[in-house]
N, C-alpha and C positions, 0 to 999 in steps of 0.2 A: 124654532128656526124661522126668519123670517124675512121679509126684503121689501125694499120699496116699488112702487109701480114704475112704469119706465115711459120719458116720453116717445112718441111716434120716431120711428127712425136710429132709437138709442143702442147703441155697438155693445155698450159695457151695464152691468149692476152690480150690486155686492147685496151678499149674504150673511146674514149676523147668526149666533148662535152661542153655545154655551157647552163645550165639553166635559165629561165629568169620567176619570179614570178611576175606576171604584177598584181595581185590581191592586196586587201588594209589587206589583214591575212597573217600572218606566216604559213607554210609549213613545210614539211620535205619529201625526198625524202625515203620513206623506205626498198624499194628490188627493185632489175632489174631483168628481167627473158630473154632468149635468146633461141632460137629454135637450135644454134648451140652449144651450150655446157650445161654442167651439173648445173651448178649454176654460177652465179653471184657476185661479192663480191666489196664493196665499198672503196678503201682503200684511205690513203695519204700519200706522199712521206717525210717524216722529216732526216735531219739530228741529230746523237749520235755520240759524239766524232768524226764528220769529217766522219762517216759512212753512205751510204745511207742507210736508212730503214722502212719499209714499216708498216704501220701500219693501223690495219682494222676499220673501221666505225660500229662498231656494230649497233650505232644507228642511224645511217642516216646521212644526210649532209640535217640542215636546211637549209630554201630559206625565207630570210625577206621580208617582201611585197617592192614590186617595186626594189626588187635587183634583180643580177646575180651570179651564180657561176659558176668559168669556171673548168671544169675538162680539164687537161690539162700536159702532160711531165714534170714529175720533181714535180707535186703534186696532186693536188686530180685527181684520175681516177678509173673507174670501171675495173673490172679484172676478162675476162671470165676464169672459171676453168671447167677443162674435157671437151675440146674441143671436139665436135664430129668430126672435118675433122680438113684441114689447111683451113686458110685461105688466097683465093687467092686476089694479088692485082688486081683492076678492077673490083672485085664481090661485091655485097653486100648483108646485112643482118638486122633483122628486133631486135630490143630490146625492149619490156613494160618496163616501167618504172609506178611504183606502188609507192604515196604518201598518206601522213595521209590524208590530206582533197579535195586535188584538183583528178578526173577521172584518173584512170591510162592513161599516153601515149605511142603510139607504134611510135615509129622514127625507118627511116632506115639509117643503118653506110654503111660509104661507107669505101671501104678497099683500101688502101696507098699501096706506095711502101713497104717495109719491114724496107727502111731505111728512112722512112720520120719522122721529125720533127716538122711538122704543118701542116694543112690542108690547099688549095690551097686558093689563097686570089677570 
């Protein structure tokens, strides 16, 4: 789980990570909550006429049993809004993640460069 640094001042970041529903039921991931910013928002990256654009998850990102879904640059990712600070790289911070059937989980993201493009292998 991981995210970019933020510069001075920055409102918004996103979150990348990689869910995996090891159960034999359907899921759905319904809200994230974050002790570092105001709310949470799920969205995914599509192209419109060659534009990027961003589009919100109203109602979650299902998980089929024994699959994965990667959030990930360039398409699905969570997106802290009303950051309470910046976020420095080398720090980290704590996310629940809140689903229909399966306990909520708290994962810690670790924060990247500003300019990172993947998380370190």
């Amino acid at each position: 789980v991981w995210s970019k640094a933020t510069p001075p001042n920055a409102t918004a970041a996103v979150v990348y990570l990689v869910l995996s529903n090891r159960s034999e039921v359907s899921d759905r991931l319904l809200r994230v909550v974050s002790p570092v910013s105001d709310r949470a928002e799920m969205h995914v990256m599509r192209m419109l006429d060659g534009v990027a654009m961003m589009q919100p998850l109203d109602d979650g990102v299902e998980l089929q049993p024994g699959s994965e879904v990667e959030f990930a640059p360039g398409g699905l990712h969570l997106m802290l809004v009303g950051l309470t600070g910046s976020l420095v790289e080398g720090q980290s911070f704590s996310i629940e993640l809140i689903f229909e059937k399966a306990n909520p989980v708290i994962a810690e993201v670790h924060v990247l460069a500003i300019n990172a493009t993947e998380p370190p292998p």
